[in-house]
C-alpha positions in Angstrom: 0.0 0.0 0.0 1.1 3.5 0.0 1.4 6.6 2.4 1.0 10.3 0.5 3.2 12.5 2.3 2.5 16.7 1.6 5.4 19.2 1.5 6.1 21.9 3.6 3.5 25.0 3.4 4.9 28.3 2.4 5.2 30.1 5.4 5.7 27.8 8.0 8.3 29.0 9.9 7.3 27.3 12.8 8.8 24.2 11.1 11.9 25.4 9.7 15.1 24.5 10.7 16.7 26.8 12.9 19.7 28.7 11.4 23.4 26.8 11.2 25.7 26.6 14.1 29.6 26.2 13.7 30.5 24.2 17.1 33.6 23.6 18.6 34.0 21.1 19.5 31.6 19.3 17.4 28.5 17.8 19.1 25.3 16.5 18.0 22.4 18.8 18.6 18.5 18.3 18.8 15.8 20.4 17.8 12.3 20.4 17.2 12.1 18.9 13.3 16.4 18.5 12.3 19.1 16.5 13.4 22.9 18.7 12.7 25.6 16.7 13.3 28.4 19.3 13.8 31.6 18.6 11.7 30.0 16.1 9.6 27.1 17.0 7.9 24.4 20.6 8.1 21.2 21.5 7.8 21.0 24.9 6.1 18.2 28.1 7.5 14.9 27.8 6.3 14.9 23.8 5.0 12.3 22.1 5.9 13.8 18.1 6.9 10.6 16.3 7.0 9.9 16.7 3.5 10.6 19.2 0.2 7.8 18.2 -2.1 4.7 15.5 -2.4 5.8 12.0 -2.0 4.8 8.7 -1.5 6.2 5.6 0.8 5.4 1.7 0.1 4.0 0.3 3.1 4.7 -3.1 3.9 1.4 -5.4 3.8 -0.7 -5.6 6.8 -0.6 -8.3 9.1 -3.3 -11.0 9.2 -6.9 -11.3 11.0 -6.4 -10.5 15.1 -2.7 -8.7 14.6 -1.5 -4.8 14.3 1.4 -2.7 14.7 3.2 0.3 14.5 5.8 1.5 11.5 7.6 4.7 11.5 8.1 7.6 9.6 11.6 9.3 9.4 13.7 12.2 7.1 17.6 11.6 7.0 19.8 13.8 4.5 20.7 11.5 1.5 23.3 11.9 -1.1 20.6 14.1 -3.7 19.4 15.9 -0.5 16.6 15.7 2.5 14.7 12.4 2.0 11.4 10.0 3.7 11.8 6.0 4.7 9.7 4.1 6.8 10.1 1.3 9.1 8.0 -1.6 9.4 7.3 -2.6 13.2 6.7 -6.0 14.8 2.9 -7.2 14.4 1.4 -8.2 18.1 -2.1 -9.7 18.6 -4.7 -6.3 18.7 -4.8 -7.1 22.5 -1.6 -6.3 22.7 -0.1 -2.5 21.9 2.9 -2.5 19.5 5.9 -0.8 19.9 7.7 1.9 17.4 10.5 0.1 15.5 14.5 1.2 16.0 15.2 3.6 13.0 18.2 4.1 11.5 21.2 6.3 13.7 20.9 9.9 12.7 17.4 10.1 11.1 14.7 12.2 12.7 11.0 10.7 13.7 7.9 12.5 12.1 5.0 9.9 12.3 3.7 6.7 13.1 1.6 4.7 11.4 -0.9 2.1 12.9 -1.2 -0.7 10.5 -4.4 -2.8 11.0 -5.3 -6.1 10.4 -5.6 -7.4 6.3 -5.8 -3.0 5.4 -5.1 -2.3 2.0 -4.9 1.7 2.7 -4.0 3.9 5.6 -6.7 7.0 6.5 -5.2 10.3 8.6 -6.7 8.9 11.6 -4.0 5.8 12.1 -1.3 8.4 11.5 0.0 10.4 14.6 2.2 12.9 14.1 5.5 12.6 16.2 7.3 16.0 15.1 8.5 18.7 18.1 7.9 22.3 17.5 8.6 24.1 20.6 12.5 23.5 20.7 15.1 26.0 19.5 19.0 26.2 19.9 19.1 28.1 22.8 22.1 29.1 25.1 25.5 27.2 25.2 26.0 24.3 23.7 26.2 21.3 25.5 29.0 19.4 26.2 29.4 15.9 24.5 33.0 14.8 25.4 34.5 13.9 28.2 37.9 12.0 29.8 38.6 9.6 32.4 41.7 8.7 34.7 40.7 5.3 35.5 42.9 2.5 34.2 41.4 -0.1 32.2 42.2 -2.7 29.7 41.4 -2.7 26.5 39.1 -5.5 25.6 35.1 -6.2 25.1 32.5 -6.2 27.6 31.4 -3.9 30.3 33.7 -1.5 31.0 32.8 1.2 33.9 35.2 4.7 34.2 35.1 7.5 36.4 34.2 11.0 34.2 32.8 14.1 34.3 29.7 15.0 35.3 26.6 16.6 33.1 27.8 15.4 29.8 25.0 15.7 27.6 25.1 11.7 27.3 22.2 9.1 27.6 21.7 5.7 27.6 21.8 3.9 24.1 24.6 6.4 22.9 27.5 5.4 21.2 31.0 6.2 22.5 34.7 6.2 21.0 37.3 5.7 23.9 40.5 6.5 23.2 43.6 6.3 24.8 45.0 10.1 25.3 48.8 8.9 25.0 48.2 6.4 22.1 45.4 7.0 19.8 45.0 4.3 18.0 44.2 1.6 20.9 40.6 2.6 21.7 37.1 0.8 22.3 33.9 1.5 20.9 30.5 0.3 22.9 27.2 1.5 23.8 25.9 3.3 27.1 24.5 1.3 29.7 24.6 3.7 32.8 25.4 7.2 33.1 25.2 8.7 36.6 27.1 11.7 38.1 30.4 11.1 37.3 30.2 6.8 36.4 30.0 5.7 33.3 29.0 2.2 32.1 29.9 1.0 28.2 29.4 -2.2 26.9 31.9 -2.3 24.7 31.5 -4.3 21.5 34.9 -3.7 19.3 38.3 -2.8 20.2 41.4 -2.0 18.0 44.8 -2.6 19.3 45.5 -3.7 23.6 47.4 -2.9 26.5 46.3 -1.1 29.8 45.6 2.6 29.5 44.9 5.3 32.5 44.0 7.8 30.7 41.4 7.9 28.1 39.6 10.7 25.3 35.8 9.9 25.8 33.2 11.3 23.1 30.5 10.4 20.9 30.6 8.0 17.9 30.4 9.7 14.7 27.4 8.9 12.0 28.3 6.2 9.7 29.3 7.7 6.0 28.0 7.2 2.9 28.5 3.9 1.4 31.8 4.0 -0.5 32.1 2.4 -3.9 32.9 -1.5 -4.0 36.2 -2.3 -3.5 38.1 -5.3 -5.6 38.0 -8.4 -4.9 40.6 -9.7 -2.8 42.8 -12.7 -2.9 41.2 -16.2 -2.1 42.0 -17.3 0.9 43.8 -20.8 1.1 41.3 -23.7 0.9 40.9 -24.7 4.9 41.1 -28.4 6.2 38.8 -30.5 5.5 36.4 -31.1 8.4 35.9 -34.7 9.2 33.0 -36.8 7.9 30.0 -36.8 9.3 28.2 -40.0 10.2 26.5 -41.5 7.5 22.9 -40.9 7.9 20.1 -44.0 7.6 16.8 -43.3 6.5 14.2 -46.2 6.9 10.8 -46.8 5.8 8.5 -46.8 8.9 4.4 -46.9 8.4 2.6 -46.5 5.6 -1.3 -45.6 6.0 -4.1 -44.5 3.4 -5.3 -40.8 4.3 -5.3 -37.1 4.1 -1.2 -37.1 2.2 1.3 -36.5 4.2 5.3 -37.3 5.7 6.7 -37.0 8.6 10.4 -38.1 9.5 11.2 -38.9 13.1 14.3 -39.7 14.9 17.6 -38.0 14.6 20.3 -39.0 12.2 22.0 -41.2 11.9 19.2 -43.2 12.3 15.7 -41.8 11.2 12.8 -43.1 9.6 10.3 -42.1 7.0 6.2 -42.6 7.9 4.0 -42.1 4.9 0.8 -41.2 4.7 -0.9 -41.9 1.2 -4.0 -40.2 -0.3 -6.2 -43.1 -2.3 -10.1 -42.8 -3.8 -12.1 -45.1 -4.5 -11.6 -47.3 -7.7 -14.1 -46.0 -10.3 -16.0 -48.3 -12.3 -14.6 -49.5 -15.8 -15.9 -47.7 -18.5 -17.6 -49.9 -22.1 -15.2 -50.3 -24.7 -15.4 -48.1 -27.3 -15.8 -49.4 -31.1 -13.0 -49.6 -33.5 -12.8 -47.1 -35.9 -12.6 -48.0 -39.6 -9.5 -48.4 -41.3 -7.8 -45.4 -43.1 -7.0 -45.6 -46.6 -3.4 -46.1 -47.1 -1.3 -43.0 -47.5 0.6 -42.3 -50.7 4.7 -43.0 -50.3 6.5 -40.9 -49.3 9.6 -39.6 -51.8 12.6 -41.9 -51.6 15.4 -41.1 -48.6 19.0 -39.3 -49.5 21.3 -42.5 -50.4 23.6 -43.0 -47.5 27.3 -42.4 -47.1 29.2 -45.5 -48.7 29.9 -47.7 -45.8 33.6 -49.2 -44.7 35.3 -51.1 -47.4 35.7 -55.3 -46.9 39.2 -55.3 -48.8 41.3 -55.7 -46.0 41.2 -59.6 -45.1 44.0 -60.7 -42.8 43.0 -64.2 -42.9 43.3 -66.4 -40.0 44.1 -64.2 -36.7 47.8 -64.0 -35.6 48.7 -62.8 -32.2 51.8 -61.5 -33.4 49.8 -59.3 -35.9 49.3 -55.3 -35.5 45.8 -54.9 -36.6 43.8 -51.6 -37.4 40.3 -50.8 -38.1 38.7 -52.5 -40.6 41.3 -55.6 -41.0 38.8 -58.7 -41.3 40.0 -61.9 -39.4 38.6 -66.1 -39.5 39.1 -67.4 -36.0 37.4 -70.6 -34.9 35.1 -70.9 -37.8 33.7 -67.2 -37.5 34.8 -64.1 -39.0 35.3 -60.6 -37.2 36.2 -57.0 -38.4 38.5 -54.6 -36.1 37.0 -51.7 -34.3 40.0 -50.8 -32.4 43.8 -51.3 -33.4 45.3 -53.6 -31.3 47.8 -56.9 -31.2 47.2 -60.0 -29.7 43.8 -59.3 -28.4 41.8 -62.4 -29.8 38.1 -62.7 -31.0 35.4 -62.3 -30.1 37.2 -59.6 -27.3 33.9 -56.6 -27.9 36.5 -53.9 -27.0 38.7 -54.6 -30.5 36.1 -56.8 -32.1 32.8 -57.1 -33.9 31.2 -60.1 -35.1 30.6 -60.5 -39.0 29.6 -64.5 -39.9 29.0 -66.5 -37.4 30.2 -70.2 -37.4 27.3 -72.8 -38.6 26.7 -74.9 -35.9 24.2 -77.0 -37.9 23.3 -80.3 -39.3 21.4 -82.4 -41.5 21.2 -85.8 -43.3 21.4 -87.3 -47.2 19.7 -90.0 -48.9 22.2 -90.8 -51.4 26.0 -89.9 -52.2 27.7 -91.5 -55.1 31.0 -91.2 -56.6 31.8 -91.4 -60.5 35.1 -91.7 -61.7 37.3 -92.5 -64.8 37.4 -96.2 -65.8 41.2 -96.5 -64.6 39.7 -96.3 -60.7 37.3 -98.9 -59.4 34.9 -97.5 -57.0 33.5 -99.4 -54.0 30.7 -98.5 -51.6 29.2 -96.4 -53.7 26.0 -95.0 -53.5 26.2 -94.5 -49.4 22.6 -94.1 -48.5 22.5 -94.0 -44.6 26.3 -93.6 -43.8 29.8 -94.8 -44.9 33.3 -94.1 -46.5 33.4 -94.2 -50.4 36.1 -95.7 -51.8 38.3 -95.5 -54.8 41.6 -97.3 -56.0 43.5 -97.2 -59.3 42.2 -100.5 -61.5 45.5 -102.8 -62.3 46.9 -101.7 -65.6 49.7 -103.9 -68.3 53.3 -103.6 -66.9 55.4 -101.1 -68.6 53.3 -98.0 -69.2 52.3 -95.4 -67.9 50.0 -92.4 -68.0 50.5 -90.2 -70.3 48.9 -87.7 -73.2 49.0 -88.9 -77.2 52.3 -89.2 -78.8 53.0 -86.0 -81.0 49.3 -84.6 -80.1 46.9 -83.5 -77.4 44.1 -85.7 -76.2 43.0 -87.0 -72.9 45.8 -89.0 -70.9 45.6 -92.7 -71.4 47.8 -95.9 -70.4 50.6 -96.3 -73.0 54.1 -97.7 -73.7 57.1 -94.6 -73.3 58.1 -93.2 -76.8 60.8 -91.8 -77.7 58.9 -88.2 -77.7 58.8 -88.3 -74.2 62.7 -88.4 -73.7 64.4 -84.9 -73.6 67.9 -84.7 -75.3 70.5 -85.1 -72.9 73.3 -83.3 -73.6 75.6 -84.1 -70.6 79.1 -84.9 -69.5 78.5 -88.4 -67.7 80.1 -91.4 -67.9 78.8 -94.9 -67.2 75.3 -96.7 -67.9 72.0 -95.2 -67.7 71.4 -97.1 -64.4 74.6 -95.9 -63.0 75.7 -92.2 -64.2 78.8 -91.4 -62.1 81.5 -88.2 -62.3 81.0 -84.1 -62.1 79.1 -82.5 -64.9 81.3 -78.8 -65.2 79.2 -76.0 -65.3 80.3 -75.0 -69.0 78.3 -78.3 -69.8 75.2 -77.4 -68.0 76.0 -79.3 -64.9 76.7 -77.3 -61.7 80.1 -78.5 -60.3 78.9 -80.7 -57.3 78.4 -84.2 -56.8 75.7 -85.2 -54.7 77.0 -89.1 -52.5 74.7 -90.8 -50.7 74.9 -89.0 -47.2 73.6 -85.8 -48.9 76.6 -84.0 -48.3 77.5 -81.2 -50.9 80.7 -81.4 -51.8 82.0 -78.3 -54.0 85.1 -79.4 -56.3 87.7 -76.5 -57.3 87.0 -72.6 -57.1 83.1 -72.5 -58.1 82.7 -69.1 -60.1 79.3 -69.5 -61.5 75.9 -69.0 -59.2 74.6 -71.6 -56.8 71.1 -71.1 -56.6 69.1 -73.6 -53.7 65.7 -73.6 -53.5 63.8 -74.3 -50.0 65.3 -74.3 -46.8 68.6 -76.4 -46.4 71.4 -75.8 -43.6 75.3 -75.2 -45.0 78.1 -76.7 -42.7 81.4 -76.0 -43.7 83.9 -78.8 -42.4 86.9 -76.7 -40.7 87.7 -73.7 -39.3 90.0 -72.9 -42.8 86.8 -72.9 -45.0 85.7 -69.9 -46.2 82.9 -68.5 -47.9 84.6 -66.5 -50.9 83.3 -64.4 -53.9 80.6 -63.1 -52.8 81.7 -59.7 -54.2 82.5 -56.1 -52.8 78.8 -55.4 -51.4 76.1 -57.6 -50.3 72.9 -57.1 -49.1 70.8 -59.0 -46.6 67.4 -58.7 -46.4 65.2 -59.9 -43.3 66.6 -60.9 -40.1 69.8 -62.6 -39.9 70.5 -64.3 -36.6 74.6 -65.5 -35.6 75.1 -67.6 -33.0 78.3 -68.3 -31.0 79.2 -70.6 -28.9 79.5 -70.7 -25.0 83.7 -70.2 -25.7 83.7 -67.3 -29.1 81.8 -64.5 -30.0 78.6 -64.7 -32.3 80.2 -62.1 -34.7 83.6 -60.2 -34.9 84.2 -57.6 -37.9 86.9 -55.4 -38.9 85.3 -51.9 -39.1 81.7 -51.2 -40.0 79.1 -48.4 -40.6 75.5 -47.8 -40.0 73.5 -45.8 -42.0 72.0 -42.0 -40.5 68.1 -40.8 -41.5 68.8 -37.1 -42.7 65.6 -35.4 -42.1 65.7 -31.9 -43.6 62.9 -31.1 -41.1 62.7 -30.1 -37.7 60.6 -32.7 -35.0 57.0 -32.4 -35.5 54.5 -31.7 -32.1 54.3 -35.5 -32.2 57.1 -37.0 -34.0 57.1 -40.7 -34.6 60.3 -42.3 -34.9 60.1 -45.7 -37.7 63.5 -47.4 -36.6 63.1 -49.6 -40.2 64.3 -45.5 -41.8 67.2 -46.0 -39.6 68.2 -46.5 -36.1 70.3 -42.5 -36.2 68.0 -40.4 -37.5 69.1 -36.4 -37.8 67.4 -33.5 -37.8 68.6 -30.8 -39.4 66.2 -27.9 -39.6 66.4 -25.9 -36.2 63.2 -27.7 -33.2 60.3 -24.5 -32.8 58.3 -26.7 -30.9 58.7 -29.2 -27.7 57.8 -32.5 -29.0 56.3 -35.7 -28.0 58.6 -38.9 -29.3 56.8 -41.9 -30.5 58.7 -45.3 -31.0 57.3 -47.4 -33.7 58.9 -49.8 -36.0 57.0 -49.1 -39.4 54.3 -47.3 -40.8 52.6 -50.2 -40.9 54.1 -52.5 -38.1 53.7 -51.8 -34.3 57.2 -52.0 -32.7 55.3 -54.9 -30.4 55.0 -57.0 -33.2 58.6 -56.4 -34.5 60.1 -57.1 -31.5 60.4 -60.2 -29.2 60.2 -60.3 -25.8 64.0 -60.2 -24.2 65.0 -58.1 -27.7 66.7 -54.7 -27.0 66.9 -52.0 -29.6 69.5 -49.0 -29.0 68.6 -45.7 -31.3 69.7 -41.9 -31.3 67.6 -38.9 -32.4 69.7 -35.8 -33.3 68.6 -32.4 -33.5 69.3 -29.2 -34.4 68.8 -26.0 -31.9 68.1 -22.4 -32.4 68.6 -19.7 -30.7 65.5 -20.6 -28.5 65.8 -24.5 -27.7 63.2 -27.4 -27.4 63.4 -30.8 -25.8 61.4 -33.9 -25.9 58.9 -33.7 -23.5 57.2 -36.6 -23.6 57.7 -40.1 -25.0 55.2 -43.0 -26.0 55.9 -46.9 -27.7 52.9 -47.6 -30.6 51.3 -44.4 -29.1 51.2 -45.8 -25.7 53.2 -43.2 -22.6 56.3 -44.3 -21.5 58.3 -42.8 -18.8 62.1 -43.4 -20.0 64.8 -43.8 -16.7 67.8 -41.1 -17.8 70.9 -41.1 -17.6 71.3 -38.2 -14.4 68.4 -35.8 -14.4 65.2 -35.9 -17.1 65.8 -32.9 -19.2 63.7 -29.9 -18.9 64.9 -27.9 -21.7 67.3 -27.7 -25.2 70.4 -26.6 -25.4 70.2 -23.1 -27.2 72.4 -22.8 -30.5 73.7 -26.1 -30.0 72.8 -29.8 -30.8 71.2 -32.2 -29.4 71.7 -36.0 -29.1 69.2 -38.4 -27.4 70.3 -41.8 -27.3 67.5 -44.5 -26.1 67.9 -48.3 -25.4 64.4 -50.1 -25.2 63.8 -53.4 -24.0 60.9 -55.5 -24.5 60.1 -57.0 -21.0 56.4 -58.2 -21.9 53.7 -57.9 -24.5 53.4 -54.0 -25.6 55.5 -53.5 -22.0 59.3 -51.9 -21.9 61.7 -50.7 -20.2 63.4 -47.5 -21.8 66.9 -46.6 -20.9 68.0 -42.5 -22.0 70.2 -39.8 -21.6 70.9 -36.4 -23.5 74.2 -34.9 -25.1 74.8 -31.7 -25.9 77.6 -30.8 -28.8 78.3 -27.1 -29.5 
């Protein structure tokens, strides 16, 4: 609701403020309509506080049936000028009569206001009008400060000294204690007692301590306006964290039909929940309604967007190897089914969901025949055939006349039949041999299409003479030389072997001894990319040659398209070196991975944190194969300059 207030007749000099006083000291005086506070803020001659012009104040809503109370009308001096509030008193039952409410420190009274029970508006007659006329400044000014002798601590509570007498103090005012020799250790408290010359202050905040015996002793000053915001502050740190509570229970205790309702009873940890549920009566079942006749069918609907071409099937891997690296879409037969990869992985069988998805399923069927025969050519005799329940069918070559065998037509094509040899079927033999047909003995020479070796009975190669030409042996055969003074000679000025080549010594000599050799460096005209994979099949020195601008995270990997896990067996080691170059801001490798998986490598001395600047850089890394996909990386760091 809302209170009109009017302004100030022209005229009414009864109500003006009187004219301004300078103090000294400053004090706070009364008068009839105007509160000065003296060396703080004035009220000029002829202002009238209660009010300049017309205005209106929200009333807060009435209390409810059998209640009232009293709010209060007051003028303060705001930032634009004189200004109205109101304050909202306690509602008590209409037997009981209310009491003004506390208004702010340094406003002035002017009305109250008796708010009745469920009003919407307030008339002239529930406003009484609080203002004083009949005072004027008049005479000296009182006097509002004081001091004391009496030696006191400094600290909160009450706290009684020995003053002077007549100070214009009374109970409820605020005081500022100071001591006289030090300033800035004083007390600030309200007045509880103030008789002749003994004052009582319950004092509510201190600054500084000690024991004082003489004190300053005058009245708090009105609180200023509101300054702007300041910034935020730091955050504090983050305190301890309190212990936990007990966990609380909460059980199910009755359930009845009613009015709804829940109540919870007991005190934690242990309480329980009673419920009280609302039910009506069941209503009868309504008839069955009768089905509607069917709709004609709609037209269809234009044909969808073709979809995006799905995953090619071109990647078959055949049966699945555990030694295999396999990536998304490689499509492997393992116990009779076949499955595609969702996941690169190696050695992670089907049907494991996390790498794996089912494609064909194996049959698990069966089923029955009523007859199987077998036809064949007349040179096979058959037996058992047709099987019509169950049974092995049989075939054997029929007996033929000694001396032939099976071959095409002599001198043209046809289907092979049993005949005698011709002597078409002989190739020219244009050898160097000696002996019978049954018994050819000697070494065929290479210029005579023979290779140079005699092959005896224990299939032991012998080699006759220096052998010049090449000695080309198919399959998989195992070369012993006889004594230490063979040697393996003329095999030129460079060879190459491809694929791994394994030497073995003995438990008394070395697997391999050699005179001098060289390995082959990876020039990369680059510098290390963010994540730079290192293919140890390009070489296990690879340099760098353009200037790092980046750290970078190493990744160890074979090939492009073999994991290092499948390369390497567990109990291999691998030793490589990454060199690179540094500008005149340096980078490091910051982080290192095997087949994209973190590794944490043990250094030589202390991890690097940083390149060395106009310099560069050599990493050299042993990696051991401990496990499947697990290592153990050995490192250190070198800087030339």
């Amino acid at each position: 609701m809302t209170l009109s207030i009017q302004g100030a007749a022209s005229g009414d000099s009864a109500h003006l403020n009187p004219s301004r006083v300078d103090p000294n000291p400053a004090r706070i005086e009364q008068y009839g309509n105007a509160a000065a506070v003296y060396a703080g803020l004035f009220l000029m001659a002829d202002e009238n506080v209660s009010i300049i012009t017309d205005a209106n104040l929200t009333v807060t809503t009435a209390p409810g049936t059998g209640y009232h109370r009293y709010d209060a009308v007051y003028a303060y001096v705001g930032v634009a000028g004189p200004a109205l509030g109101i304050a909202a008193g306690t509602a008590v039952l209409n037997a009981s009569t209310p009491t003004l409410p506390t208004i702010p420190q340094g406003t002035l009274i002017l009305a109250q206001v008796h708010v009745q029970a469920s009003v919407t508006s307030i008339t002239n007659a529930n406003i009484t009008d609080l203002r004083n006329f009949n005072s004027r400044l008049q005479g000296a000014p009182p006097t509002i400060t004081g001091t004391s002798l009496t030696s006191i601590a400094i600290g909160t509570g009450s706290q009684t000294f020995v003053t002077q007498a007549n100070i214009a103090w009374v109970v409820g005012q605020e005081l500022d204690i100071a001591s006289s020799a030090s300033p800035s250790n004083m007390m600030v408290g309200q007045i509880t007692a103030y008789s002749g010359t003994s004052l009582t202050v319950n004092v509510t905040s201190v600054t500084g301590s000690g024991t004082f015996a003489s004190w300053n002793i005058g009245l708090t000053g009105l609180t200023g306006l509101t300054g702007a915001t300041g910034a935020t502050g730091p955050t504090g740190a983050t305190g301890p964290t309190g212990a936990t509570g007990p966990a609380n229970s909460l059980s199910i205790g009755t359930v009845t039909a009613g009015p709804a309702a829940a109540t919870i009873t007991g005190t934690a940890p242990a309480q329980t929940l009673n419920l009280v549920l609302q039910t009506g009566a069941t209503g009868a079942t309504g008839p069955t309604g009768a089905t509607g006749s069917t709709g004609s069918t709609g037209a269809t609907g234009p044909t969808g967007a073709t979809g995006p071409t799905g995953p090619g099937w071109d990647q078959w891997k055949g049966a699945w190897s555990s030694a295999t690296a396999y990536i998304i879409n490689d499509t492997v037969s393992d116990a009779g089914s076949s499955y595609i990869c969702i996941l690169g992985n190696t050695n992670n069988a089907p049907p494991n969901a996390t790498y794996w998805n089912l494609v064909a399923q194996a049959g698990t069927g069966s089923g029955t025949v009523t007859s199987v025969g077998l036809s064949l050519p007349a040179d096979f005799t058959v037996s058992s055939s047709p099987v019509t329940t169950s049974g092995t069918l049989t075939a054997v070559r029929a007996s033929q006349t000694a001396n032939l065998f099976l071959a095409s037509p002599n001198g043209a094509a046809g289907a092979p039949t049993y005949r005698a040899i011709a002597s078409a079927d002989v190739p020219t033999l244009n050898q160097n041999t000696t002996g019978t047909a049954a018994n050819i003995t000697g070494i065929a020479a290479p210029a005579n299409g023979g290779t140079g070796v005699a092959n005896n009975a224990a299939s032991t190669l012998t080699i006759s003479g220096n052998y010049a030409s090449t000695f080309t042996v198919s399959g998989a055969y195992t070369y012993t030389f006889p004594g230490a003074s063979h040697t393996l000679a003329g095999l030129g000025a460079v060879q190459t072997w491809t694929g791994t080549q394994t030497f073995n010594g003995t438990s008394a000599t070395e697997a391999l001894k050699v005179l001098n050799a060289a390995e082959t460096a990876y020039i990369v005209a680059a510098a290390p990319a963010a994540t730079q994979t290192f293919y140890i099949n390009s070489g296990a020195v690879q340099y760098y040659t353009t200037a790092a601008a980046n750290n970078w995270t190493l990744n160890f990997a074979f090939s492009s398209g073999t994991a290092l896990n499948a390369a390497m067996a567990i109990g291999d080691s691998i030793t490589v070196a990454m060199i690179t170059t540094q500008g005149a801001t340096a980078y490091y490798a910051s982080a290192f991975e095997v087949d994209g998986a973190a590794v944490t490598p043990k250094w030589q001395g202390i991890a690097p944190t940083a390149g060395d600047a106009s310099s560069i850089d050599a990493y050299s890394f042993t990696i051991l194969k401990t496990a499947s996909a697990t290592y153990t990386v050995l490192a250190s760091l070198t800087k030339y300059a």
